[in-house]
C-alpha positions in Angstrom: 246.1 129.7 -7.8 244.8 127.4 -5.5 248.4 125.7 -4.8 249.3 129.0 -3.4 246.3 129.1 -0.9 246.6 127.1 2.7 243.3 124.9 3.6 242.1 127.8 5.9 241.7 130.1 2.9 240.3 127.4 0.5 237.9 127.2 3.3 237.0 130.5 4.1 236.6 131.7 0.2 234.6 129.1 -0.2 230.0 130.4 -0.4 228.4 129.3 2.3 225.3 128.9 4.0 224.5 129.2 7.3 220.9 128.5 8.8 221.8 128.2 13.4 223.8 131.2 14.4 222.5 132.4 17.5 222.6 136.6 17.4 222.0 136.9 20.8 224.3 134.0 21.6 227.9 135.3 19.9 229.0 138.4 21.1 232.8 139.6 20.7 234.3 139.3 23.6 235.6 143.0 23.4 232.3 144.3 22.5 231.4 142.6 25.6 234.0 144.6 27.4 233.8 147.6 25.4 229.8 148.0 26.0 230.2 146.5 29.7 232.5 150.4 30.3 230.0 152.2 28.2 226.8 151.1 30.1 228.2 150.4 33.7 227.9 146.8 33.4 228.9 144.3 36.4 230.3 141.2 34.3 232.0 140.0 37.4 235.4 140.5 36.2 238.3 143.0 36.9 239.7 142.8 33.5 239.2 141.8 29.8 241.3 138.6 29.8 239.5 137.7 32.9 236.0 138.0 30.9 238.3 135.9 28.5 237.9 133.0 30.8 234.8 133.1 31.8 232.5 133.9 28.4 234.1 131.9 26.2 234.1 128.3 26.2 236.4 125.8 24.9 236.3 122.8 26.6 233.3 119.8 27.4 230.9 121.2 30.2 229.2 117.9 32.2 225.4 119.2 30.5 223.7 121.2 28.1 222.2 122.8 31.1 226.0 124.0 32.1 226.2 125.9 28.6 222.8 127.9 28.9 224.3 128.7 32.1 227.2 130.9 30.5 225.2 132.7 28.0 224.1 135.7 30.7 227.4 137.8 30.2 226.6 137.6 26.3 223.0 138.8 27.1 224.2 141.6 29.8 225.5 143.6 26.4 222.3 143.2 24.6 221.3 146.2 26.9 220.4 149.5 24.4 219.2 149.6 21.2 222.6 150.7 20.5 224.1 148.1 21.1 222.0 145.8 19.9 222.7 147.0 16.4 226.4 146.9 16.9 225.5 143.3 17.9 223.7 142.5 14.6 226.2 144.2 12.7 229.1 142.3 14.4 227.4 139.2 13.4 226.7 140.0 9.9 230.4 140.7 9.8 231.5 137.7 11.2 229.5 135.8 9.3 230.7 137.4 5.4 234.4 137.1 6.7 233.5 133.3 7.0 232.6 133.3 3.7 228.8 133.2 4.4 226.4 134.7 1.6 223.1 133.7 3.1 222.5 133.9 6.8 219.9 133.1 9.3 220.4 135.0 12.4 217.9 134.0 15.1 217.4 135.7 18.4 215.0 135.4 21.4 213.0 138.9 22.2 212.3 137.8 25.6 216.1 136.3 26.7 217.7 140.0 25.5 214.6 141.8 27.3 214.5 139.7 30.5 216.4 141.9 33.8 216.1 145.2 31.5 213.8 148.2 30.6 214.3 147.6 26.8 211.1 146.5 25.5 210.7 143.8 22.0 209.6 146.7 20.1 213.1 147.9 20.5 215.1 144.8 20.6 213.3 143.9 17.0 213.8 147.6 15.6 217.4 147.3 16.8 218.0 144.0 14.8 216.7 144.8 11.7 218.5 148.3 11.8 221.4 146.7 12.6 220.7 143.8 9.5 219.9 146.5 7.1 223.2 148.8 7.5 225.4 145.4 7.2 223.5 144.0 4.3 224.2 148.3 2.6 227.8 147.3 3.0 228.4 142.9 2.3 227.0 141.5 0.2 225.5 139.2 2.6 221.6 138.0 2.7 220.2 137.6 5.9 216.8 136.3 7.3 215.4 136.1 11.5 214.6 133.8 12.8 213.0 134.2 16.5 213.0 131.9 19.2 210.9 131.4 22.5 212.9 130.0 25.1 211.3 126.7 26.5 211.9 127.6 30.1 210.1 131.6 30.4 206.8 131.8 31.6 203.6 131.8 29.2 203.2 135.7 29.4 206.7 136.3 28.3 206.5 133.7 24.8 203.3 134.6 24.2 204.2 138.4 24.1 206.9 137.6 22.1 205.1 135.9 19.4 202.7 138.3 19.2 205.5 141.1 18.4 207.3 139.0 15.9 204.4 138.6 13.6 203.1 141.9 14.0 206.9 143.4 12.9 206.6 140.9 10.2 203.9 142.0 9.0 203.7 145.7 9.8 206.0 146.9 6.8 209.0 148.4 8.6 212.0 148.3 6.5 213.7 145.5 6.3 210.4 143.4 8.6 210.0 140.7 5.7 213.1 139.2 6.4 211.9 138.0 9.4 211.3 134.4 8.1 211.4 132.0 10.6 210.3 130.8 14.1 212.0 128.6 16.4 211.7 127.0 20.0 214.8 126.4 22.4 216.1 126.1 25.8 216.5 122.6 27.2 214.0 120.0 26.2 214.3 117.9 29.4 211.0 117.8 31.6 208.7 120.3 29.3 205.3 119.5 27.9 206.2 120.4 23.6 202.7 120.3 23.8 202.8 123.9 26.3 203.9 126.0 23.1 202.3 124.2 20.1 199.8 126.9 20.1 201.9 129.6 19.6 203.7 127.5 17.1 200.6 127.5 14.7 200.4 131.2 14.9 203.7 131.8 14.0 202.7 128.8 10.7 199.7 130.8 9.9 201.5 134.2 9.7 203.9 132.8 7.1 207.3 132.0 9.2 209.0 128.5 8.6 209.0 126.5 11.5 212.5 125.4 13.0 212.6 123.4 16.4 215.8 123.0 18.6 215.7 119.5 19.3 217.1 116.1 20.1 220.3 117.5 21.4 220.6 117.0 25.0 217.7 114.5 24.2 216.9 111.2 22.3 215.4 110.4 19.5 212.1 110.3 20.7 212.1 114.1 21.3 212.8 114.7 17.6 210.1 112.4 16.6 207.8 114.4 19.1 209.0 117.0 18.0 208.2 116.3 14.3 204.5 115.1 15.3 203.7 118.6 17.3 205.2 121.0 15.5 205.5 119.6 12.2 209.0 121.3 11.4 210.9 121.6 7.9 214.3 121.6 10.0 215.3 120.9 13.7 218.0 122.8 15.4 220.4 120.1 16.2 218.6 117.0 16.0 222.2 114.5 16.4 220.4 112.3 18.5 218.3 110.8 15.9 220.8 108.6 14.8 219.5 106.3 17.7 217.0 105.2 15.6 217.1 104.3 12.0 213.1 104.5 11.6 213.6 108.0 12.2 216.4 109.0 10.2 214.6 107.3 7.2 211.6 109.9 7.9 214.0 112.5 8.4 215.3 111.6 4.9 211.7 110.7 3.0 209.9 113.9 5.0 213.1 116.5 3.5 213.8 117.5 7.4 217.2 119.4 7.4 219.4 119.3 10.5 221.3 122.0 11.4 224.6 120.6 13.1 226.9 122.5 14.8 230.1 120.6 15.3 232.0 122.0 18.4 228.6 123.1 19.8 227.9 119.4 19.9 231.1 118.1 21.6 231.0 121.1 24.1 227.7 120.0 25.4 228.2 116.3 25.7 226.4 115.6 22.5 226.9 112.4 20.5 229.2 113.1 16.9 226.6 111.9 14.8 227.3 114.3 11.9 229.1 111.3 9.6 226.3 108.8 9.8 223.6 111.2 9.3 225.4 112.2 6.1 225.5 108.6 5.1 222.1 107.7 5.7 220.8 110.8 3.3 219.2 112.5 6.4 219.3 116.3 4.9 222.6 118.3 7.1 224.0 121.7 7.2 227.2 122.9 8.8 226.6 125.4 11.4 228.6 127.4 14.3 225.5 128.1 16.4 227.2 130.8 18.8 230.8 130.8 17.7 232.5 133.6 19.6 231.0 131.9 23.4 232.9 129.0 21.6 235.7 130.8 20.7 235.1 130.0 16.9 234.2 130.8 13.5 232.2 128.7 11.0 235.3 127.8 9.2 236.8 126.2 11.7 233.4 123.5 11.6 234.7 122.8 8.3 237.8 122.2 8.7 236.9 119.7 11.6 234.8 118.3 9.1 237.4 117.6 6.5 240.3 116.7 9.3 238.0 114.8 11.7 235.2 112.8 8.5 237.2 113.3 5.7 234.5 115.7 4.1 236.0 117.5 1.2 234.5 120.1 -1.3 231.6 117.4 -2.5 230.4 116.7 0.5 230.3 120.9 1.7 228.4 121.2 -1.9 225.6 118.9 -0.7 225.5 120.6 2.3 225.1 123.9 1.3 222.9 123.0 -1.3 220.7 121.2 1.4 220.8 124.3 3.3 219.6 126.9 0.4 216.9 124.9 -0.5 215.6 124.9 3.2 216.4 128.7 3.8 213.0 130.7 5.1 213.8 133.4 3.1 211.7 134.3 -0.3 212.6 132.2 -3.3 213.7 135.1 -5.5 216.3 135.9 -2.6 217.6 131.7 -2.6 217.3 132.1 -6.5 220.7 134.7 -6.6 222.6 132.5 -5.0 221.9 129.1 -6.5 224.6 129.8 -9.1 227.0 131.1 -6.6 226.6 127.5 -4.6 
């Protein structure tokens, strides 16, 4: 059967796990457009392949800084609670059609909500409506994550905190899938010490703790970032193959990485995926926000088995990595174990 197949659709059939996709990061392009003629939205562009150009990017930008940059046409959609749903959905989608059967989708309240009316009430109500009408339809589990951007002002992460754990816990349908917690935005020049605070909330309240770093950084931010927050993965993290103290506690502390590929090489980032493999450092294959890449998950694998050689052993470990580190209940990772 499988003679018949090309690598592509060995690929994509194969169960996968994804832990960094960034909800409010990958938008179609043509839901982009679509919403932008629904909702009177100035993208800047007189046409879709124009928007073509400018939100989706598929070459090296000169900083991480550059990328962030580009991700306001993706949040000028997140505008209605409406669409926000269609968003989540979209993702969901993309995600099964990649072969994905457990998902974390993380999202920031107060990126979608900044320059708009909506409020995190309904950005949050959106996303979970939005998870819960997907999940009736694939066969797809999916856990939140959400994030607090480095760079917004105290007021903004601290409301935002405060709203995820009380949707967590308030028993909404579909709230205890909210699992996890994560900071991002560019490390360079901030105190970690500014949001450690609301960090340990988000502990207490039950959500697993996820921290982008070491990515437009060294290895000394991961390492800081390890000894602040005390994380059980770090978004990104490729820089700790500077030091080989730290990839050993990487390895003897269990601390996943979630690597994302072409996310990497479009920010500048070192390829550091093959060595941290090597040296047993826990990894996970990633597309982190594939359509302002102008990807889709498999298309990290194949990169990894045309670029490193990886093969199906090596994606097995991977995965496997990945389940055991998933936020979401153990009776949800349990269903799946066989599947992997």
């Amino acid at each position: 059967m499988f003679a018949a197949m090309s690598a592509d659709d060995i690929l994509r059939k194969l169960p996968k796990v994804e832990l960094h996709r960034h909800l409010d990061g990958s938008v179609r392009i043509s839901t982009i457009w679509e919403l932008a003629q629904e909702h009177g939205l100035d993208l800047g562009v007189r046409s879709f392949e124009e928007l073509q150009r400018k939100a989706v990017l598929r070459t090296p930008r000169e900083s991480l800084q550059s990328v962030l940059d580009c991700f306001a046409t993706q949040q000028s959609a997140l505008c209605s609670f409406e669409a926000i749903s269609r968003i989540t959905r979209e993702n969901i989608e993309d995600a099964w059609h990649d072969g994905v059967r457990l998902l974390e989708l993380r999202f920031a309240p107060a990126f979608i909500a900044r320059g708009k009316t909506i409020t995190n009430d309904e950005i949050i109500g959106a996303i979970l409506d939005g998870m819960l009408k997907r999940m009736a339809a694939w066969p797809v589990e999916v856990g939140l994550i959400g994030i607090l951007p480095r760079g917004y002002t105290a007021e903004e992460n601290a409301a935002a905190t405060r709203d995820i754990i009380r949707w967590r816990s308030g028993g909404a349908p579909g709230a205890s899938r909210i699992c996890g917690f994560d900071l991002a935005d560019s490390e360079a020049g901030f105190d970690p010490r500014a949001l450690a605070p609301l960090v340990e909330e988000a502990r207490a309240s039950g959500l697993g703790i996820t921290i982008h770093a070491g990515e437009n950084t060294d290895a000394a931010h991961v390492a800081r970032a390890l000894d602040i927050y005390r994380p059980s993965r770090i978004g990104h993290g490729i820089r700790s193959i500077e030091d080989p103290n730290l990839m050993r506690r990487l390895a003897d502390q269990d601390v996943l990485l979630e690597v994302s590929p072409t996310s990497n090489w479009i920010t500048n980032a070192v390829p550091a995926l093959p060595a941290l493999y090597r040296a047993g450092v826990p990894v996970c294959l990633n597309s982190d926000d594939p359509n302002l890449f102008g990807i889709d998950l498999v298309n990290e694998y194949e990169v990894c088995a045309r670029e490193y050689g990886f093969g199906e052993a090596e994606f097995s470990v991977m995965n496997s990595a990945a389940l055991r580190h998933s936020f979401l209940r153990p009776e949800v990772t349990a269903r799946l174990a066989k599947e992997l």
